[in-house]
SEVEXBA-36653 format. One line per field, with one value per residue (C-alpha): residue number from 0; residue in three letters; chain; x, y, z. Coordinates in Angstrom, 3 decimals. Layout:
# residues N
pos <- NUM/...
code <- ALA/...
unit <- A/...
px <- X/...
py <- Y/...
pz <- Z/...
# end
This chain:
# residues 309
pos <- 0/1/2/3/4/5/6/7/8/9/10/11/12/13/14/15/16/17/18/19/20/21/22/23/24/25/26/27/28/29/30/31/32/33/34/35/36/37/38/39/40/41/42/43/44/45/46/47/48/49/50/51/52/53/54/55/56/57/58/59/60/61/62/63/64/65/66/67/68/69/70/71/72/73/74/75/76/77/78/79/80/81/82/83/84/85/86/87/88/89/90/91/92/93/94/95/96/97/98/99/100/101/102/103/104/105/106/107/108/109/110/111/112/113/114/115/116/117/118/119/120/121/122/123/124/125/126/127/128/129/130/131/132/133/134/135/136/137/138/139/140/141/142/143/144/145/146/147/148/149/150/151/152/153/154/155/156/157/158/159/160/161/162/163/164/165/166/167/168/169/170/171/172/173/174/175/176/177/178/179/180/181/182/183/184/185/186/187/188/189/190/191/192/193/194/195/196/197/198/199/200/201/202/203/204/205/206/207/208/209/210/211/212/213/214/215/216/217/218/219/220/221/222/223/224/225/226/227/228/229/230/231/232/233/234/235/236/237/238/239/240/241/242/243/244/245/246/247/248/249/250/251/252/253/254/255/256/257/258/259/260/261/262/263/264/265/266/267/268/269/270/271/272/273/274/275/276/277/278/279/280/281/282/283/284/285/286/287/288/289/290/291/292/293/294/295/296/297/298/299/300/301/302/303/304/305/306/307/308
code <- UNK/UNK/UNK/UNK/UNK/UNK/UNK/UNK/UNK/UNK/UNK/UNK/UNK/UNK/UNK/UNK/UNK/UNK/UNK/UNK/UNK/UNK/UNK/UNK/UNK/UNK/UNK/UNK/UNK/UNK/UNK/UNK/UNK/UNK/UNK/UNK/UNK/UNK/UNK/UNK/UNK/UNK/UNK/UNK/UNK/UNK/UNK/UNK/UNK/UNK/UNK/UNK/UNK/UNK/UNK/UNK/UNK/UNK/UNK/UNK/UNK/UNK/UNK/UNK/UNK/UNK/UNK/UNK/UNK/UNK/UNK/UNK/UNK/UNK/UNK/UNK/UNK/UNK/UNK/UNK/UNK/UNK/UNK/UNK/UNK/UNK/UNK/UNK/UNK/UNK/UNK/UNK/UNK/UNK/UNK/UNK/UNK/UNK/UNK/UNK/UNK/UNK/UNK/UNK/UNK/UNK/UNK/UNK/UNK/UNK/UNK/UNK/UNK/UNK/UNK/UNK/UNK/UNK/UNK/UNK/UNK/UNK/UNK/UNK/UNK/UNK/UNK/UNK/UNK/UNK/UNK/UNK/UNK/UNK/UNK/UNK/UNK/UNK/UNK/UNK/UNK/UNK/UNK/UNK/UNK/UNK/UNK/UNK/UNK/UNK/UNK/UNK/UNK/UNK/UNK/UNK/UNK/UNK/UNK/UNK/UNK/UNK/UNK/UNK/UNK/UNK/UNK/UNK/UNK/UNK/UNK/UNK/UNK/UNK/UNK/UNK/UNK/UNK/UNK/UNK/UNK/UNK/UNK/UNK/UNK/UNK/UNK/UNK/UNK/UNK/UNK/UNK/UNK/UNK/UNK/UNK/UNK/UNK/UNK/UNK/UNK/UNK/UNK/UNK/UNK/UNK/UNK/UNK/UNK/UNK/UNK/UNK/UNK/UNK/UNK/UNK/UNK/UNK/UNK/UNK/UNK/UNK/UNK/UNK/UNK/UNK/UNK/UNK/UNK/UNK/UNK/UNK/UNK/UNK/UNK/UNK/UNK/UNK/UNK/UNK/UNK/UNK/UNK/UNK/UNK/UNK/UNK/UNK/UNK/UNK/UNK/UNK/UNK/UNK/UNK/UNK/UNK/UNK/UNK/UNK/UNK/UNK/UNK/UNK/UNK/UNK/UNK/UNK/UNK/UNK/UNK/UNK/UNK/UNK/UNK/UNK/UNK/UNK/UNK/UNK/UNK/UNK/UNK/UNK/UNK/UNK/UNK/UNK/UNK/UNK/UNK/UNK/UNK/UNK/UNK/UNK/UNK/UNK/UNK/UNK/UNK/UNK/UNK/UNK/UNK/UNK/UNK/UNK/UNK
unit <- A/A/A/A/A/A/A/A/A/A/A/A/A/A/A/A/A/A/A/A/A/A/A/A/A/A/A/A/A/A/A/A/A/A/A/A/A/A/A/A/A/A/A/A/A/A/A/A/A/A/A/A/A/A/A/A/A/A/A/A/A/A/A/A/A/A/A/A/A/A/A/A/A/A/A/A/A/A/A/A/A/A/A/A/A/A/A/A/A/A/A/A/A/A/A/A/A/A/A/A/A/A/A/A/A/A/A/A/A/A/A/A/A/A/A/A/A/A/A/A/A/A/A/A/A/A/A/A/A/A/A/A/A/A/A/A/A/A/A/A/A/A/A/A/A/A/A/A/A/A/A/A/A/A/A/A/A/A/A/A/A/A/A/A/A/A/A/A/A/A/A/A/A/A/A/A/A/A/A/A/A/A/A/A/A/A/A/A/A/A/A/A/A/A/A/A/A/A/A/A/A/A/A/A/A/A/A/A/A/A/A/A/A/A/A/A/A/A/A/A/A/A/A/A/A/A/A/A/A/A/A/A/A/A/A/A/A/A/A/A/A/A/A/A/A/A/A/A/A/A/A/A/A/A/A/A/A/A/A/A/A/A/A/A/A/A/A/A/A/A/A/A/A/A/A/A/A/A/A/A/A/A/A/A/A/A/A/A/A/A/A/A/A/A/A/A/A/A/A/A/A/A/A/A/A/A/A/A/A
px <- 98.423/95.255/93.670/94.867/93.047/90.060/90.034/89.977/87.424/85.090/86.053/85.088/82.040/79.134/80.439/80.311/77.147/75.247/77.093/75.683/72.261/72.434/73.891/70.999/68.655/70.235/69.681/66.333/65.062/63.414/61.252/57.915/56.459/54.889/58.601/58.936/61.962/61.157/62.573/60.275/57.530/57.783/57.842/54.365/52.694/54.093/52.322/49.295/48.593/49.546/47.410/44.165/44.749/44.632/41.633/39.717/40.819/39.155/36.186/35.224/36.222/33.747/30.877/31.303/30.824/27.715/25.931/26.324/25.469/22.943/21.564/21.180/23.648/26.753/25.277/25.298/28.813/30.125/28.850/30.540/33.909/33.121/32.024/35.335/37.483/35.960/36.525/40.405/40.321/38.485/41.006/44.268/42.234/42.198/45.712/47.338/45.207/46.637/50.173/49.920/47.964/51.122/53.191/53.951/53.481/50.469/50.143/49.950/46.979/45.064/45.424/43.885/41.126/40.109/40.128/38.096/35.037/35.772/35.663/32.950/30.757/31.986/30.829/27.126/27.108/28.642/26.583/23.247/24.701/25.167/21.383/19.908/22.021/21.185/17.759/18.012/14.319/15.172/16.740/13.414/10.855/12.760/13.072/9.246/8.751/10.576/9.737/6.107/4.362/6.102/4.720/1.009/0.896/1.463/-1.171/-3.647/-2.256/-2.637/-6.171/-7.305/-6.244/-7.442/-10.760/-10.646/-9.668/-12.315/-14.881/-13.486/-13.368/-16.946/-18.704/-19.664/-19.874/-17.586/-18.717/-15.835/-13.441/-12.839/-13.032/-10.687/-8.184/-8.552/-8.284/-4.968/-3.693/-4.188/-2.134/0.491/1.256/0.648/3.629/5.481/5.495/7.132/10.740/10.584/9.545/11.610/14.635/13.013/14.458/12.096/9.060/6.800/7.948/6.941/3.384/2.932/3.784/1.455/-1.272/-1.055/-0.996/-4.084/-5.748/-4.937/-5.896/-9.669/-9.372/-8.567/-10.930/-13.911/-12.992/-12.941/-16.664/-18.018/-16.467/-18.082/-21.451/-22.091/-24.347/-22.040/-19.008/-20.633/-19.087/-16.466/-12.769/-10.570/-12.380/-12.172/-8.217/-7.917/-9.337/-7.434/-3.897/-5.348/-5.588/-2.610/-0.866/-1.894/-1.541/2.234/2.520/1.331/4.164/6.620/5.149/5.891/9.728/10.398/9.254/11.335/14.668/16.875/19.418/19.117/19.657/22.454/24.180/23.524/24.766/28.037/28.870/28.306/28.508/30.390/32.975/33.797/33.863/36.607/38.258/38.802/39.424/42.445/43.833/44.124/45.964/48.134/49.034/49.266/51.768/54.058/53.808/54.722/57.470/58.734/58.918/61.414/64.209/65.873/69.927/72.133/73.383/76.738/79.540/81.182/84.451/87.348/84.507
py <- -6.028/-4.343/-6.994/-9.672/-7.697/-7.005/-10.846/-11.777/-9.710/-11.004/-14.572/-13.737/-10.927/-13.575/-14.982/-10.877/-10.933/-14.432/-13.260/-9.869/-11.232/-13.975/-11.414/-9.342/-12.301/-12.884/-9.557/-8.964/-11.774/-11.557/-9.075/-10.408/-13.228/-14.855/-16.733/-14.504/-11.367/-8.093/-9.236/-12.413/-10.608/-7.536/-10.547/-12.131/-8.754/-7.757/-11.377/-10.703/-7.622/-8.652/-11.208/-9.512/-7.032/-10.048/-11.403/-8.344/-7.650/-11.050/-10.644/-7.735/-9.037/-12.262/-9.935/-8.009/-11.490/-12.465/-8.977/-9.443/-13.196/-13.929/-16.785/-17.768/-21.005/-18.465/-15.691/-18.344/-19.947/-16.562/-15.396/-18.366/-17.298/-13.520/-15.007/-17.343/-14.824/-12.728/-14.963/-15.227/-11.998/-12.223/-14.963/-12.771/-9.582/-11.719/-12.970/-9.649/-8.480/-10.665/-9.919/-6.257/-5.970/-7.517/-4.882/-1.256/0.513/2.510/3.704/0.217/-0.758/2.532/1.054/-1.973/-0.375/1.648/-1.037/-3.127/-0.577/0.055/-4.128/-4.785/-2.155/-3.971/-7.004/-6.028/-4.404/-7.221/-9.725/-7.864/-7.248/-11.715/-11.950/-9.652/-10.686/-14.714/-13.843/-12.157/-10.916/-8.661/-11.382/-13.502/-11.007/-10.126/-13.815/-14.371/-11.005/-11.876/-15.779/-16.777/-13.230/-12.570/-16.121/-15.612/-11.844/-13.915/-16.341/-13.372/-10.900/-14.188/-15.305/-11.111/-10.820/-14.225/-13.204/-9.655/-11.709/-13.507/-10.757/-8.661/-11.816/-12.734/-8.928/-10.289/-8.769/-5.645/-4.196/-6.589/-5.255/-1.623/-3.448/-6.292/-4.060/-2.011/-5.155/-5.862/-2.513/-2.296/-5.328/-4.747/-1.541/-3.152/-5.358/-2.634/-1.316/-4.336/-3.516/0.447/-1.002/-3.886/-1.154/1.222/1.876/4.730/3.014/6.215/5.465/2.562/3.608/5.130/2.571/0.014/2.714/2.729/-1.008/-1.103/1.784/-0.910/-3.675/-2.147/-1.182/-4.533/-6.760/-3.516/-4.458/-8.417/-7.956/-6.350/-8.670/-11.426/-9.645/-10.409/-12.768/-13.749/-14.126/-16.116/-19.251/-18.214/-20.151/-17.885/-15.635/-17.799/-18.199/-15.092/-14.341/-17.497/-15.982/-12.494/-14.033/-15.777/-12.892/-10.887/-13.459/-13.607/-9.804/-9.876/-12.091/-9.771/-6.652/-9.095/-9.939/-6.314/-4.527/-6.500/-5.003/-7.128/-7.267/-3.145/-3.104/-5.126/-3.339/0.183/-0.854/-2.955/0.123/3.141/2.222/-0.915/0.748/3.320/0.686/-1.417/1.702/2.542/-0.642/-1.060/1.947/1.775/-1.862/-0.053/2.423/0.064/-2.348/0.232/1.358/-2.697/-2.293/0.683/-0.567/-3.415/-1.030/-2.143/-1.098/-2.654/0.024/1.451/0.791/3.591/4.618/2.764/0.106
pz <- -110.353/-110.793/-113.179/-110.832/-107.897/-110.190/-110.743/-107.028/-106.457/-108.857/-107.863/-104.018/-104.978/-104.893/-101.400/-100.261/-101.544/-100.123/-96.900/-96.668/-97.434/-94.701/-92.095/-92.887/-92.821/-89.629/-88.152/-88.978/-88.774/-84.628/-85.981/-87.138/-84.432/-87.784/-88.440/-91.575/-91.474/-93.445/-96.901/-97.172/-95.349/-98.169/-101.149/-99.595/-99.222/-102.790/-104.270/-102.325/-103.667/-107.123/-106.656/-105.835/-108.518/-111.116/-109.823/-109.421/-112.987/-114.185/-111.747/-113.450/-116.839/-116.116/-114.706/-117.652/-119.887/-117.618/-118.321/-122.082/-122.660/-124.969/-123.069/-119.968/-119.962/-120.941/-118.044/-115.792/-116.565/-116.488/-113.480/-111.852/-112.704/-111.462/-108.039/-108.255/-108.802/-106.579/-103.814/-104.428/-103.958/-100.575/-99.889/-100.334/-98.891/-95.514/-95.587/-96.443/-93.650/-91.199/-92.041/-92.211/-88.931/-87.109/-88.872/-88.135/-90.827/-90.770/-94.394/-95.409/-92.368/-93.836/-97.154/-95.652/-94.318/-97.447/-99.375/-97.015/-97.452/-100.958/-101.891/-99.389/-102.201/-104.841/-103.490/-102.746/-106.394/-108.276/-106.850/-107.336/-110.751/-111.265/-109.754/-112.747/-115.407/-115.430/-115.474/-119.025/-118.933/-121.641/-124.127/-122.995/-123.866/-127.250/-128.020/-127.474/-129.654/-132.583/-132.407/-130.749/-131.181/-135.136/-135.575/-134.672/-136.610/-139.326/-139.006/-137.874/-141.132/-143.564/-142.380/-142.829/-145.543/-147.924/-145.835/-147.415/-150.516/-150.787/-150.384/-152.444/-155.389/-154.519/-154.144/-150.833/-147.192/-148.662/-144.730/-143.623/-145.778/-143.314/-139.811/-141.141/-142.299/-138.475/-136.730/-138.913/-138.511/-134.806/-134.282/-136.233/-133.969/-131.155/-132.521/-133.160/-129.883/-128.550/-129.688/-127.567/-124.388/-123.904/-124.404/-122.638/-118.558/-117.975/-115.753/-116.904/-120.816/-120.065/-118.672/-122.041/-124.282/-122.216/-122.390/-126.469/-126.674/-124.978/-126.861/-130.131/-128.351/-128.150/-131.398/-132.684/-130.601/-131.527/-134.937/-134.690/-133.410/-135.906/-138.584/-135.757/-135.978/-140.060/-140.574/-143.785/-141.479/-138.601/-139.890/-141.338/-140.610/-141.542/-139.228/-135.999/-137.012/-137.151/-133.592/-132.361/-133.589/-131.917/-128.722/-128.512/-129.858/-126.983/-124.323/-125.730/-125.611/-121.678/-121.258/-123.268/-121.083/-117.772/-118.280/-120.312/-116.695/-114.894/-117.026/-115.634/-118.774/-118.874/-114.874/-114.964/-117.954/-115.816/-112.779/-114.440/-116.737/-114.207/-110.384/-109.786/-112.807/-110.398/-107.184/-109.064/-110.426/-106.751/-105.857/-108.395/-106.941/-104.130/-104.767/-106.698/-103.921/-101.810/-103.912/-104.183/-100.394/-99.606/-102.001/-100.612/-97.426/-98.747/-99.099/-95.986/-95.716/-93.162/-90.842/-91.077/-89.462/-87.421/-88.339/-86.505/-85.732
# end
């Protein structure tokens, strides 16, 4: 007898069941004006929320990609998908909104609210974040460094030196020998110097570099006109290279100075690893409170029958 019963009621169980769950659909389901009862109401919050959480988490992830890129095609392509993402987010933010507004549970509206202020922060940072990163004034001005400027120290160092060379071979003009080797020394810290202050966030640091650069620059161009002021040199190509490469050298290095103040790459980098870190910390929290406040609030019972009822 009992395994017969036992049998009959697993035979009629899922019927219980899908009955139950249409009575309840039934009697809840004059609640929300929207057309949607509690139980599909809970399951659209639920996939809202898990929605915004993925696409904040890839948001980040892409602004993340921008700020790194080594050029600005990849920054750009990147930043795209941050703002993409971003705007899913903004999507399910306003239809979440919507739903829970024409609820009645105020823990989850609070929610709402915090999170509005918290991802309306994260949106001001992240975009000023996208502006500085495709720029990539730091990658420029280190590019133009170790390219255009390595380029011309080379053709200034090579003409100084096969013109010290050649004194030195002949017995001639040996007076060139000390201001040649100033000039060559003086540019080659001026080089130098470019490396510290295109990594270098401190404006005042920056001050001081610039101030030593020029201090080398005067010593270099006091040094190019004296070797300009022997008669023996007056001609002299591989002295007019020499102050050819100078001056393009340093026209380059104004350039470096230019996009290394602007410190868009070290900005960017700042900003992405210390303030807008903590904004979509926050952010992810208080998605995650909220998720499980929406899934708390889908653990609806039907009510219980009195006895004798």
């Amino acid at each position: 007898m009992e395994q017969k019963t036992k049998r009959r009621l697993f035979t009629i169980l899922p019927w219980v069941i899908t009955l139950t769950v249409l009575g309840a659909f039934t009697l809840y389901g004059n609640i929300y004006k929207a057309g949607y009862n509690p139980f599909e109401t809970q399951i659209i919050k639920s996939y809202l929320v898990s929605k915004m959480r993925i696409n904040l988490l890839e948001a980040n992830t892409a602004e993340k990609n921008a700020v790194l890129a080594m050029t600005d095609e990849e920054s750009e392509a990147f930043a795209v998908k941050a703002r993409q993402a971003a705007d899913s987010v903004e999507k399910s933010r306003n239809e979440i909104e919507s739903i829970i507004q024409q609820g009645k549970y105020s823990k989850e509206i609070e929610l709402v609210n915090e999170f509005n202020i918290c991802w309306s922060q994260y949106r001001k940072l992240d975009e000023t974040i996208l502006n500085l990163a495709v720029q990539n004034t730091n990658l420029k001005a280190q590019k133009i460094s170790s390219t255009q400027c390595a380029q011309e120290i080379q053709n200034f160092e090579e003409s100084m030196n096969r013109l010290i060379q050649r004194d030195n071979k002949n017995n001639q003009c040996s007076e060139a020998v000390i201001p040649a080797y100033e000039a060559l020394t003086a540019s080659l810290k001026i080089f130098a110097l470019h490396k510290p202050h295109i990594e270098e966030a401190d404006d005042k640091q920056m001050d001081n570099i610039e101030q030593s650069i020029n201090s080398y620059d005067k010593s270099a161009k006091k040094a190019l006109n004296t070797l300009s002021g022997i008669a023996a040199l007056r001609d002299n190509p591989e002295l007019k290279n020499a102050q050819t490469a100078y001056d393009r050298f340093m026209k380059l290095t104004s350039e470096v100075l230019r996009l290394s103040r602007m410190n868009t790459n070290i900005k960017s980098a700042e900003l992405s690893l210390g303030k807008l870190r903590l904004v979509s910390s926050q952010c992810q929290e208080i998605l995650t409170t909220l998720q499980g406040t929406v899934q708390a609030q889908g653990n609806y019972s039907l009510p219980r029958l009195k006895k004798g009822e």
